[in-house]
VEXKOLPA-88748 format. One record per residue (C-alpha): residue number from 1; residue in one letter; chain; x, y, z. Coordinates in steps of 0.02 Angstrom, whole numbers. Layout:
N
<miti><pos>NUM</pos><code>A</code><unit>A</unit><X>X</X><Y>Y</Y><Z>Z</Z></miti>
...
***
This chain:
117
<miti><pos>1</pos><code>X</code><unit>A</unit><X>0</X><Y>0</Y><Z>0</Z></miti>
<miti><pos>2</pos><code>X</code><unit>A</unit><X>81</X><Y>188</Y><Z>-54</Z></miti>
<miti><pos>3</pos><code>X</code><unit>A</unit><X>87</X><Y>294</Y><Z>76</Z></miti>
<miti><pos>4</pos><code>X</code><unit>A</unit><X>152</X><Y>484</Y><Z>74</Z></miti>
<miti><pos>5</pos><code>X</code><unit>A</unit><X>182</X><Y>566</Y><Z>226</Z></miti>
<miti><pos>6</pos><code>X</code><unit>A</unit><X>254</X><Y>772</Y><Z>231</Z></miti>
<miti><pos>7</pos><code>X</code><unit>A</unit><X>333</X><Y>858</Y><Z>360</Z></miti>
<miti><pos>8</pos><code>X</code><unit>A</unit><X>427</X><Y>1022</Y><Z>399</Z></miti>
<miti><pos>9</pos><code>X</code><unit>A</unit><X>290</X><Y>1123</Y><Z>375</Z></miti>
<miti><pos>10</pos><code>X</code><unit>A</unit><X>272</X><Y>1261</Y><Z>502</Z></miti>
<miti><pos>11</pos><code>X</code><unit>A</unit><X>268</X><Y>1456</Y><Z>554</Z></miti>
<miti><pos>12</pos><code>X</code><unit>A</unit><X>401</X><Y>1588</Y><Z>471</Z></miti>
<miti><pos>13</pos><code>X</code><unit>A</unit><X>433</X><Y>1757</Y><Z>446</Z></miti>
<miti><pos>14</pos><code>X</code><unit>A</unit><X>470</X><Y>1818</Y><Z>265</Z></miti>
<miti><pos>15</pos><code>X</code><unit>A</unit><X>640</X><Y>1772</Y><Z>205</Z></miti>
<miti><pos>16</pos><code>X</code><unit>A</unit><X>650</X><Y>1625</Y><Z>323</Z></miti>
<miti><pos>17</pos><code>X</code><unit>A</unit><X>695</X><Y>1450</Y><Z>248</Z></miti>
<miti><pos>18</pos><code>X</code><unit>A</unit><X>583</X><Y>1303</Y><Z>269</Z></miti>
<miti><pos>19</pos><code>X</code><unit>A</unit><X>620</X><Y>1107</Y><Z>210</Z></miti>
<miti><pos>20</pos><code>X</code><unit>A</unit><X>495</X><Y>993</Y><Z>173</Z></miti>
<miti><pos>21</pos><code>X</code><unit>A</unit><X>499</X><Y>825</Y><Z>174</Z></miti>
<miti><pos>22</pos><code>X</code><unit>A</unit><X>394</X><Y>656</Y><Z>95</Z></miti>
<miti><pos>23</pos><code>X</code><unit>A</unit><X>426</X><Y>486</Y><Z>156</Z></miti>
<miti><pos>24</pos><code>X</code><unit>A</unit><X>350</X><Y>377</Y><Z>27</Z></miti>
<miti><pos>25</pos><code>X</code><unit>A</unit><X>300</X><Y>175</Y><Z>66</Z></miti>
<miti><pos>26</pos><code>X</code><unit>A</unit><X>250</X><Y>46</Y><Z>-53</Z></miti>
<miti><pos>27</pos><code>X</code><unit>A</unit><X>341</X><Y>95</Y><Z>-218</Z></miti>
<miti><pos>28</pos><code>X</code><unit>A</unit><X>518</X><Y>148</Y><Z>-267</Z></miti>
<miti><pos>29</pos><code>X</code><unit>A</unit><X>511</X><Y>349</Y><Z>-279</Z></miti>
<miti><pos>30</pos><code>X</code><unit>A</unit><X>626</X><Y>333</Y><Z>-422</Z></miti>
<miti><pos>31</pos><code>X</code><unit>A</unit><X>517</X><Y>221</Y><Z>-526</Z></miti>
<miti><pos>32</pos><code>X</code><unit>A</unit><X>365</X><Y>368</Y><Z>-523</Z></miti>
<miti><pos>33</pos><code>X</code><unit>A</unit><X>387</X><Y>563</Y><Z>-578</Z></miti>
<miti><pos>34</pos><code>X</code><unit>A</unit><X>362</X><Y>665</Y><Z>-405</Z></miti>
<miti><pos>35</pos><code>X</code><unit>A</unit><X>276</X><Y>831</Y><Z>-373</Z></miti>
<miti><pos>36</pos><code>X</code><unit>A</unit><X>247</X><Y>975</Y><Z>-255</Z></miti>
<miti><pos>37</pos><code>X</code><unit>A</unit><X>78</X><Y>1051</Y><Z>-239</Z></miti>
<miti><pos>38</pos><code>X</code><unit>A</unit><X>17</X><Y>1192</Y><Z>-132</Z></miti>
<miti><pos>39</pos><code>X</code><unit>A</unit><X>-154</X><Y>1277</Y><Z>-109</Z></miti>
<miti><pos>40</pos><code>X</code><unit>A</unit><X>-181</X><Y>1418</Y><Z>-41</Z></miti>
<miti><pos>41</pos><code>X</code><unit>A</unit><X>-349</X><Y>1485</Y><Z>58</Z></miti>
<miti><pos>42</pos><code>X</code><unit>A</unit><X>-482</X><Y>1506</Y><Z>-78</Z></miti>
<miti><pos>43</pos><code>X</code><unit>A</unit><X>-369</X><Y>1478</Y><Z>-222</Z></miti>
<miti><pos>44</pos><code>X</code><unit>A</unit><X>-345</X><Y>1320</Y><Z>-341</Z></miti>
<miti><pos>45</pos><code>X</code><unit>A</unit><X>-212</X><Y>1174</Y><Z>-303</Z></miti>
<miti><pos>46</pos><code>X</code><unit>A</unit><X>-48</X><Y>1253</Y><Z>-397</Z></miti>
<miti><pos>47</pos><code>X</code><unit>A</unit><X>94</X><Y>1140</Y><Z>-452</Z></miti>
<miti><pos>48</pos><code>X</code><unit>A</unit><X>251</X><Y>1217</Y><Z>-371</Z></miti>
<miti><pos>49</pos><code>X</code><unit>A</unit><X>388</X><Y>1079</Y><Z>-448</Z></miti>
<miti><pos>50</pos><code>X</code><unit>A</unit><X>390</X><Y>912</Y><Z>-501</Z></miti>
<miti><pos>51</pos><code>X</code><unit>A</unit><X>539</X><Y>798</Y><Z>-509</Z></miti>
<miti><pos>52</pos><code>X</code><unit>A</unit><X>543</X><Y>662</Y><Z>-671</Z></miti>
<miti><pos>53</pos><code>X</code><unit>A</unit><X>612</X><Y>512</Y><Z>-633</Z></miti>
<miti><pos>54</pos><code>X</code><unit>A</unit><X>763</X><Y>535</Y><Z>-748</Z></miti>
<miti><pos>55</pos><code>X</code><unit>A</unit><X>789</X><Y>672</Y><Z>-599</Z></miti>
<miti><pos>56</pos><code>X</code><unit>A</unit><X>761</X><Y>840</Y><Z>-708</Z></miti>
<miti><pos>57</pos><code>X</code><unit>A</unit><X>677</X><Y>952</Y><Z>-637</Z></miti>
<miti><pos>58</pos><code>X</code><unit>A</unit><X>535</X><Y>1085</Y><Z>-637</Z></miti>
<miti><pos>59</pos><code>X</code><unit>A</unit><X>466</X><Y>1220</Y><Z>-546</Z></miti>
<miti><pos>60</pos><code>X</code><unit>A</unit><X>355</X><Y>1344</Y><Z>-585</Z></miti>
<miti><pos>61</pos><code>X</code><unit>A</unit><X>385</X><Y>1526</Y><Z>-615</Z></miti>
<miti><pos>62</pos><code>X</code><unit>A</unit><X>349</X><Y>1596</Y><Z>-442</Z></miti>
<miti><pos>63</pos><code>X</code><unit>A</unit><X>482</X><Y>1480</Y><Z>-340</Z></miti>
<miti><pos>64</pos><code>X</code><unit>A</unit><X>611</X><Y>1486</Y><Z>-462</Z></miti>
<miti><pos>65</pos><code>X</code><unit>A</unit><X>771</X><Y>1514</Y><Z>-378</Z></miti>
<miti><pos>66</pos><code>X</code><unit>A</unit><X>725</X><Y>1514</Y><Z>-220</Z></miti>
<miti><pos>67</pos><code>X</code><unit>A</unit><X>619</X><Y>1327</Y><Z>-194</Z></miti>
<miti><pos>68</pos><code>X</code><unit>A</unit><X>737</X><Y>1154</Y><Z>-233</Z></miti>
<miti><pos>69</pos><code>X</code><unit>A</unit><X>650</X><Y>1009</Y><Z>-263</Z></miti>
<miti><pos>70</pos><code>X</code><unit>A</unit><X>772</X><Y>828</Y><Z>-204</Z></miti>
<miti><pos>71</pos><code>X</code><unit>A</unit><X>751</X><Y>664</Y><Z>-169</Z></miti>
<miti><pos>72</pos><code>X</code><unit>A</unit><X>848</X><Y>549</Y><Z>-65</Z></miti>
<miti><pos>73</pos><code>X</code><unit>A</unit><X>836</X><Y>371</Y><Z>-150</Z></miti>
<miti><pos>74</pos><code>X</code><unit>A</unit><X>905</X><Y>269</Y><Z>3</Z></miti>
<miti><pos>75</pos><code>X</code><unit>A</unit><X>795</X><Y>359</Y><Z>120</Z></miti>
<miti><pos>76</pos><code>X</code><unit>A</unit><X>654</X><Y>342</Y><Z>-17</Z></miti>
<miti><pos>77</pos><code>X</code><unit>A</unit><X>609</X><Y>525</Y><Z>31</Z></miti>
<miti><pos>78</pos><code>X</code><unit>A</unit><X>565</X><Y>682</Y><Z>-60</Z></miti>
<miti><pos>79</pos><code>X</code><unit>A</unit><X>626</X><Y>845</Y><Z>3</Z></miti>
<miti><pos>80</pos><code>X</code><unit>A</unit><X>551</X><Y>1026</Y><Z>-59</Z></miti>
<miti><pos>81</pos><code>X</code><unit>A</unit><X>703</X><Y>1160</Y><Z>28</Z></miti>
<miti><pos>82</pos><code>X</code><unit>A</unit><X>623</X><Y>1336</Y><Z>22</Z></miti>
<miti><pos>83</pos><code>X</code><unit>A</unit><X>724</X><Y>1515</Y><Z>39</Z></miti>
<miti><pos>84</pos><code>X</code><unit>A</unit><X>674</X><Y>1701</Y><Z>40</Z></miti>
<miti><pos>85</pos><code>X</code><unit>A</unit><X>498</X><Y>1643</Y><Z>86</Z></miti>
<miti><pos>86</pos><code>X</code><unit>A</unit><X>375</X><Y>1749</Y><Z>46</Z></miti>
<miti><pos>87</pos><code>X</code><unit>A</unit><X>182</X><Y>1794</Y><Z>120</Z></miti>
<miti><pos>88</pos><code>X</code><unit>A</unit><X>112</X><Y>1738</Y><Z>-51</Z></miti>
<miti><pos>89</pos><code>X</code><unit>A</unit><X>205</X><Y>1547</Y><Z>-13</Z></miti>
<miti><pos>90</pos><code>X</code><unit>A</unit><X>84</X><Y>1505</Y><Z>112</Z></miti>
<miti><pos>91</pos><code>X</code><unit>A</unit><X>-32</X><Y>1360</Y><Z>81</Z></miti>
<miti><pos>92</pos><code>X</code><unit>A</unit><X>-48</X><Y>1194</Y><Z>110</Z></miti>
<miti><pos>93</pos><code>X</code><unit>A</unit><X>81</X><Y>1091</Y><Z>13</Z></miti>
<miti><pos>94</pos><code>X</code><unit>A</unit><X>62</X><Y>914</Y><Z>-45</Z></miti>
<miti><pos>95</pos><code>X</code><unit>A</unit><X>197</X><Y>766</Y><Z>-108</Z></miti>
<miti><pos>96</pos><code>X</code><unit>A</unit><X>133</X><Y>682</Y><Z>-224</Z></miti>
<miti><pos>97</pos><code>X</code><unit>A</unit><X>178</X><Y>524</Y><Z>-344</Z></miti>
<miti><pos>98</pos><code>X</code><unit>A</unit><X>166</X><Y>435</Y><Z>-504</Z></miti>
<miti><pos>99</pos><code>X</code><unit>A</unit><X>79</X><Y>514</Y><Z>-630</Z></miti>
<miti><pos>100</pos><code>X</code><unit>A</unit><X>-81</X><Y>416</Y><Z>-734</Z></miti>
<miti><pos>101</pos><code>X</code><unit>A</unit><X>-105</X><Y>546</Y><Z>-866</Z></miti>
<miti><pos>102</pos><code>X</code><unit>A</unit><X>-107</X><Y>723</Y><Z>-824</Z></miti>
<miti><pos>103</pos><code>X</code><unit>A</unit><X>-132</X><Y>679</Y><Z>-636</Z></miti>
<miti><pos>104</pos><code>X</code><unit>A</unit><X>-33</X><Y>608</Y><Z>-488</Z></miti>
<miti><pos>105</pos><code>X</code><unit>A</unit><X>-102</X><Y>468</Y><Z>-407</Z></miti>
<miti><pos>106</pos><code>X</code><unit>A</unit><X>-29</X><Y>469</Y><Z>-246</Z></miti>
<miti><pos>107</pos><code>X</code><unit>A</unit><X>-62</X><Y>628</Y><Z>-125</Z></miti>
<miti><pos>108</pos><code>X</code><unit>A</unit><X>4</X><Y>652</Y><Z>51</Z></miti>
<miti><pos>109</pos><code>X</code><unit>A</unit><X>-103</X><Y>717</Y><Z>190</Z></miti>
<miti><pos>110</pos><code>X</code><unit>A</unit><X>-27</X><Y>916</Y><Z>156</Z></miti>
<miti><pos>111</pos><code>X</code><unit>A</unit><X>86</X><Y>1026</Y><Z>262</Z></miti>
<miti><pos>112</pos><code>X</code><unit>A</unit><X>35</X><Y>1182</Y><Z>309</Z></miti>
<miti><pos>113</pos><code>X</code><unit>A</unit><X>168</X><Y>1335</Y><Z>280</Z></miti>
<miti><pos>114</pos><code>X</code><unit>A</unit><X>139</X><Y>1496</Y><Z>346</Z></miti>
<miti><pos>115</pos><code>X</code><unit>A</unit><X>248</X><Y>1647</Y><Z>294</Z></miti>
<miti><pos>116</pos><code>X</code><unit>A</unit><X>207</X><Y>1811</Y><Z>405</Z></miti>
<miti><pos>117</pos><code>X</code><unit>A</unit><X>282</X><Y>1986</Y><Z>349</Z></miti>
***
């Protein structure tokens, strides 16, 4: 049975650093592409990176050079490291695995990041 489980979320001020982590159970992380989602409070689920499992990488416009997307293959763990956090960043982010078409299958239960100014 898959199982995706974040952590690190928490409380920050703006330009405070945050790292998330996924531990995923019941498949190999590097036999699925890997993703990032966040939502924010009355807005629509956003993709913030996604990880192919070649390893390339992708992130969308807004996190570019500040959010890394990793992955630990030993630990079978996906990380999300985030710098210069901003007030816009918060939301609720999600791991999530293995793409069937244009969605992922697997979702984690969501960390919840709060940037204050």
């Amino acid at each position: 049975q898959v199982h995706l489980v974040e952590s690190g979320g928490g409380s920050v001020q703006a330009g405070g650093s945050l790292r998330l982590s996924c531990a995923a159970s019941g498949f190999s992380i590097t036999s699925c592409a890997l993703a990032w989602y966040r939502q924010a409070p009355g807005k629509e689920r956003e993709l913030v990176s996604t990880m192919r499992n070649s390893g390339a990488t992708i992130y969308t416009d807004s996190v570019k050079g500040r959010f890394t997307i990793s992955r630990d293959n030993a630990k079978n763990e996906l990380y999300l490291e985030m710098n210069s956090l901003k007030t816009e960043d918060t939301a609720v982010y999600y791991c999530t695995a293995c793409k069937n078409g244009p969605e992922f299958t697997y979702w984690g239960q969501g960390t919840q990041v709060t940037v204050s100014s």
